[in-house]
N, C-alpha and C positions, 0 to 999 in steps of 0.2 A: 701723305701729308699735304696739306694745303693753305697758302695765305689767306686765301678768300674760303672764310666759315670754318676754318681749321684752329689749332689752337693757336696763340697768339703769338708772334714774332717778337724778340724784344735784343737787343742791345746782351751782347757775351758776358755774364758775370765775370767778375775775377775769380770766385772758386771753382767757377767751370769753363777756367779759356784753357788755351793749349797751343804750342805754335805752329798758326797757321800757315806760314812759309812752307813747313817744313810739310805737313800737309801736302800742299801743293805741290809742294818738287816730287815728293813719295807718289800720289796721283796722276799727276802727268804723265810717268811712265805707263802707267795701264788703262786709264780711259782715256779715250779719243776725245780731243778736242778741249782737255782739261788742263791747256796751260796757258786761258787768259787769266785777266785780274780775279782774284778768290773775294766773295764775302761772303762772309757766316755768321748769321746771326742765331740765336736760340730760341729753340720752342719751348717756351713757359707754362707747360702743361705736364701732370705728370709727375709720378714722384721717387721715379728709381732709376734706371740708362739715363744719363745725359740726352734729348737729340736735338740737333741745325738743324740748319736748312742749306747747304751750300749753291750758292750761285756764280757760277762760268758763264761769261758773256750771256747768252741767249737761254741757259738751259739752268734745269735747278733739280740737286739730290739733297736726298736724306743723310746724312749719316748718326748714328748712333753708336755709343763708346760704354765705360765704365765709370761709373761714380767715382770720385779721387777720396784717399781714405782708407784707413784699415776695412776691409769688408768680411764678413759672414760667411762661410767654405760655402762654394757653392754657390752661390748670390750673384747677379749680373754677369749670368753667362751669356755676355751676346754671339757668343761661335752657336752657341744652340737657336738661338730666333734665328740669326742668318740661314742654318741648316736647313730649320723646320719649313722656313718659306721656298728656299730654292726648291728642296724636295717638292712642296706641295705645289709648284706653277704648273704643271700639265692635270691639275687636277679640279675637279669643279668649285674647290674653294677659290676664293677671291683675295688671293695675295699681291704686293708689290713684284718688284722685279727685281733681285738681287744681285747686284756687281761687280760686289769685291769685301772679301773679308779679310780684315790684318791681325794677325797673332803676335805683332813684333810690337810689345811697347815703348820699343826707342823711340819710333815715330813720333806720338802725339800723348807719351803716358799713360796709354793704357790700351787692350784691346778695343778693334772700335768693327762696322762695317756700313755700308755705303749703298745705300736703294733708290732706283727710279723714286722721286716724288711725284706721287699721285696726285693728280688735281679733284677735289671731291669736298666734302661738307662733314664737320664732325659733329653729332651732337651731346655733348655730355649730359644734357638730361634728359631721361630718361621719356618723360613727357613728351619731348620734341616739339618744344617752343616753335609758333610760327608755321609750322606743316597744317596742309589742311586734315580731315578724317581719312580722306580716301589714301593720303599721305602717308599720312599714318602706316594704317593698316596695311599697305606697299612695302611700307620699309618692314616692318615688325613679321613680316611673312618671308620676306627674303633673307632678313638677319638667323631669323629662327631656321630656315632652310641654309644658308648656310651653316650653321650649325650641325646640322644633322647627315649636309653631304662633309662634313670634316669627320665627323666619328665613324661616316660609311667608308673611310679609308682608309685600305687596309695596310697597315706598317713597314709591312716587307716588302710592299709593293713597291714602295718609294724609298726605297733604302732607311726607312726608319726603324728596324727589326731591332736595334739597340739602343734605339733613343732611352727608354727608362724598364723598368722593370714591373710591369703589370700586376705580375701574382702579389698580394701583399700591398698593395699602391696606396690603400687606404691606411690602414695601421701603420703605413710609413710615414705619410703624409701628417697625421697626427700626432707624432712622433717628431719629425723634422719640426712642425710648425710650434711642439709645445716647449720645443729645446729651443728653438730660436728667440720666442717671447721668452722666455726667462731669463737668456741672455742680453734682452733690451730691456729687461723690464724695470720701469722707473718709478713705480706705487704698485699697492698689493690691489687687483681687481677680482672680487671674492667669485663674478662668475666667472672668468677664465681659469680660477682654480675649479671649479667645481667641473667646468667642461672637458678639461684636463683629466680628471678623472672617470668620466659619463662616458665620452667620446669612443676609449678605447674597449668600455664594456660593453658596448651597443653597434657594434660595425656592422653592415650588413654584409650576410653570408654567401651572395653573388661574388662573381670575381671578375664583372665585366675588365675588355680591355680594348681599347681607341685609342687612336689621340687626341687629345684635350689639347684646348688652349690655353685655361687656367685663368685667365683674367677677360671670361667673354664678356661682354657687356657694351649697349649703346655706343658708348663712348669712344671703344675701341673695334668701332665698324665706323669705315664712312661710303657716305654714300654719295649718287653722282652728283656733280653742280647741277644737272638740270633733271634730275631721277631722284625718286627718293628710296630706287631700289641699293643694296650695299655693294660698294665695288672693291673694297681692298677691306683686310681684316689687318688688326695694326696690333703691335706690342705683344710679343710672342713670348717675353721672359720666361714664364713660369709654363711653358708647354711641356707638356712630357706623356710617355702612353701610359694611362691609367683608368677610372672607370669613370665612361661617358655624364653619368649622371652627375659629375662633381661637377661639369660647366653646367649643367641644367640648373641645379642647385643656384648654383653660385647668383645665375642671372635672376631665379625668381624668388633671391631674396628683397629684391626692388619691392617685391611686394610685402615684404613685413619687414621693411626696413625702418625705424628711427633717424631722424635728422642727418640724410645725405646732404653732402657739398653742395650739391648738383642738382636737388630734387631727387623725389621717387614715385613711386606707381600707388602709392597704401593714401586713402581718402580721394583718387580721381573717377573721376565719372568718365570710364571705360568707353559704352557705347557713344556718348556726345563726341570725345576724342578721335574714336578711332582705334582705340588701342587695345590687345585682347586684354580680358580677363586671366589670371592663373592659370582657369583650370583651360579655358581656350590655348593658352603657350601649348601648357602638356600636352591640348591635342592635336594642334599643328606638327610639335616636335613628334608626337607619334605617328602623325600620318605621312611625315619626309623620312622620318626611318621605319617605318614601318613598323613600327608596336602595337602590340593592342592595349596596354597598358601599364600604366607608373603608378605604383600605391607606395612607393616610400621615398618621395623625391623631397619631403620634410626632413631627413637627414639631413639632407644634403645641404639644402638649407641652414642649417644647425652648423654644420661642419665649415660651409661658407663665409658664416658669419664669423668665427672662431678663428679661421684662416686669416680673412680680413683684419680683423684685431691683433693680430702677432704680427702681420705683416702694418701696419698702422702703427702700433707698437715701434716697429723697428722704424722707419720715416722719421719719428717723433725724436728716438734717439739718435739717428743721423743730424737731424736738424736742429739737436742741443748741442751737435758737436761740429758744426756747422759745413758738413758734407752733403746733405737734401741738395737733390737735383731742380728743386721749387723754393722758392721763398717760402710758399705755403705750409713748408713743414712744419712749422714750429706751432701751427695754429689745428693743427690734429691730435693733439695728445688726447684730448676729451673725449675722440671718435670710437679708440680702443673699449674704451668703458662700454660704450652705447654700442655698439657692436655686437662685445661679449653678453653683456645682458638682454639685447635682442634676442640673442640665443637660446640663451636661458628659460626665457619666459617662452620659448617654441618648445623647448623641453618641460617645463609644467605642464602647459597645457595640452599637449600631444601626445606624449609616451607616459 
C-alpha cells in the first residue's frame, strides 16, 4: 500500500473505527518499536476487509480486519490472505511482508492482520493513465508474468496442500457464487438467472489445479514509484487452489467488459497505448507458463463476469445495510445487472 499513487487516505469512518488504544497496547508487545504515538487512518478504496494505514513514529503498516456486521459463512477470511502471502514470500511472486496475525476479536472486534506497507503506485484503471507506451507494455508483461509464476506454484511446496479443494473447484465455485447472490439478491436480474442455469451445464471437463488469486487485476498489482514493473500483488481474499484459467478469465474480461468504475480495455487503441491486445495476454500468459495454447479462456470469461455480479450483488446489500467497507457501495447496485448481462451476450454469441 502506498500514500503517494495508492488508493486514498481519508479520516476513520465511525462504522469502520475500532479502539485504537487498544490496538496499540496489543501491538507493542510483538512488534519492535511499536509503542510510539498510533495514527490510523483508512484506505478508501475497495469494497470488502476494511484496510489503514497504521503510522508508528517513522515507520508505516498495513493492517487489514473484518467487515463489522452479520457476514456470509466464509466471507472475509483474512487468516487465509495472511496465510496465502507468508507462504508465498520465498517465491517468485511479488508479495508484502506479513507480521502478525490475530484471531482474538476481543482486541479490535474482529479478526484482523498486519503487513509491511509497500511503497509503490496503484493503478485502478486499467488503461494506466499517465504511463508512457514503453510503460505500459513493462507493467502489463510483468503483471502477466507474475501471474503465471503464481499458478507455477506448487501447493505443497509452500505448505498450501490444504488451502482449497481443486477436484471439483469449478462446479463449486458456481455453486457458492449462485447461493450467495440469491441470498443478497435485491431485484430479479433475468441474465444471472439464466447463467445460473448455463454455467453449471457447460463446465469445462479439465481439472486444472493452482493457486489462484481470485481477484487479479491492475488494480490489485502495484508497482514501483520509479518502475513501472509490479512489486507486491495486494488483496488475496478470494485465493484458493482451483483452475489457473479462472484468474486468466477474470482479468481479460477488461476486455468485454461494459461500464467499469475504473475504465476498461474494449474500444482502446492497443498498439498507440502500449497495451497488449487479448489475444497478445493469452500469448504472453502462455509463453511464462509454458502453454502452447488457450481455446477456451471465453468461459472463463462468462464465469468471471457472473462471479463479479454475485459478488457486486453482495457490496450492494452490505451498503443498504450500511456495513460496505466504501462509501461507494451503495452506487454499485447497477453493476450487478451489466455484469451479468455482459455475460450473457459472451454466451449468445460464442457457444
Amino acid at each position: 500500500m502506498s500514500e503517494n499513487g495508492g488508493p486514498p487516505l481519508v479520516t476513520v469512518s465511525e462504522a469502520l473505527s475500532f479502539d485504537e488504544a487498544a490496538l496499540q497496547r496489543y501491538l507493542a508487545d510483538i512488534l519492535p518499536g511499536f509503542d510510539g504515538p498510533l495514527t490510523v487512518r483508512q484506505f478508501n478504496a475497495g469494497q470488502s476487509n476494511p484496510t489503514y494505514q497504521l503510522a508508528v513514529r517513522d515507520r508505516k503498516y498495513v493492517l487489514r480486519k473484518k467487515p463489522p456486521g452479520t457476514l456470509l459463512p466464509s466471507a472475509h477470511a483474512v487468516d487465509r490472505e495472511y496465510r496465502v502471502m507468508e507462504a508465498l514470500r520465498d517465491t517468485p511472486v511479488p508479495v508484502p511482508r506479513m507480521l502478525h496475525l490475530c484471531r482474538d476479536a476481543s482486541i479490535i472486534g474482529s479478526d484482523f492482520y498486519v503487513m509491511e506497507m509497500v511503497e509503490g503506485r496503484v493503478f485502478h484503471d486499467p488503461s494506466l493513465p499517465g504511463l508512457t507506451p514503453p510503460d505500459r507494455r513493462a507493467f502489463y508483461d510483468s503483471f502477466i508474468k507474475a501471474l503465471a509464476d503464481l499458478h507455477a506454484v506448487r501447493p505443497e511446496t509452500v505448505g498450501l496442500a490444504d488451502f482449497g479443494r481443486p477436484q471439483g473447484f469449478l462446479s463449486r465455485q458456481v455453486q457458492r457464487w449462485s447461493k450467495q447472490y440469491v441470498a443478497t439478491e435485491t431485484e430479479t436480474i433475468a441474465a444471472m438467472d439464466k447463467l445460473m442455469d448455463w454455467l453449471p451445464a457447460n463446465l469445462p471437463q479439465d481439472d486444472e489445479a493452482a493457486i489462484v488469486h481470485g481477484d487479479f487485476r491492475p488494480g490489485n498489482a502495484m508497482a514501483g514509484q520509479h518502475s513501472p514493473e509490479v512489486i507486491a500483488l495486494l488483496d488475496w481474499e478470494l485465493c484458493t487452489l482451483g483452475h489457473p484459467l479462472a484468474d486468466l478469465g477474470y482479468v481479460c474480461a477488461n476486455y468485454h467488459a461494459d461500464q467499469l468504475p475504473t475504465g476498461q480495455f474494449k474500444g482502446l487503441d492497443f498498439t498507440a497505448l502500449g497495451i497488449p491486445t487479448e489475444q497478445e495476454f493469452l500469448d504472453l500468459y502462455c509463453h511464462y507458463s509454458g502453454r502452447d495454447r488457450i481455446s477456451n479462456h471465453l468461459f472463463f470469461v462468462v464465469f468471471s463476469f457472473f462471479r463479479s455480479a454475485a459478488i457486486i450483488q453482495g457490496v450492494y446489500k452490505r451498503g443498504l445495510e450500511g456495513n460496505a467497507s466504501s462509501r461507494k457501495a451503495l452506487s454499485l447496485g447497477h453493476l450487478a445487472r451489466v455484469r451479468a448481462e455482459n455475460a450473457w451476450r459472451i454466451v449468445e454469441q460464442n457457444f
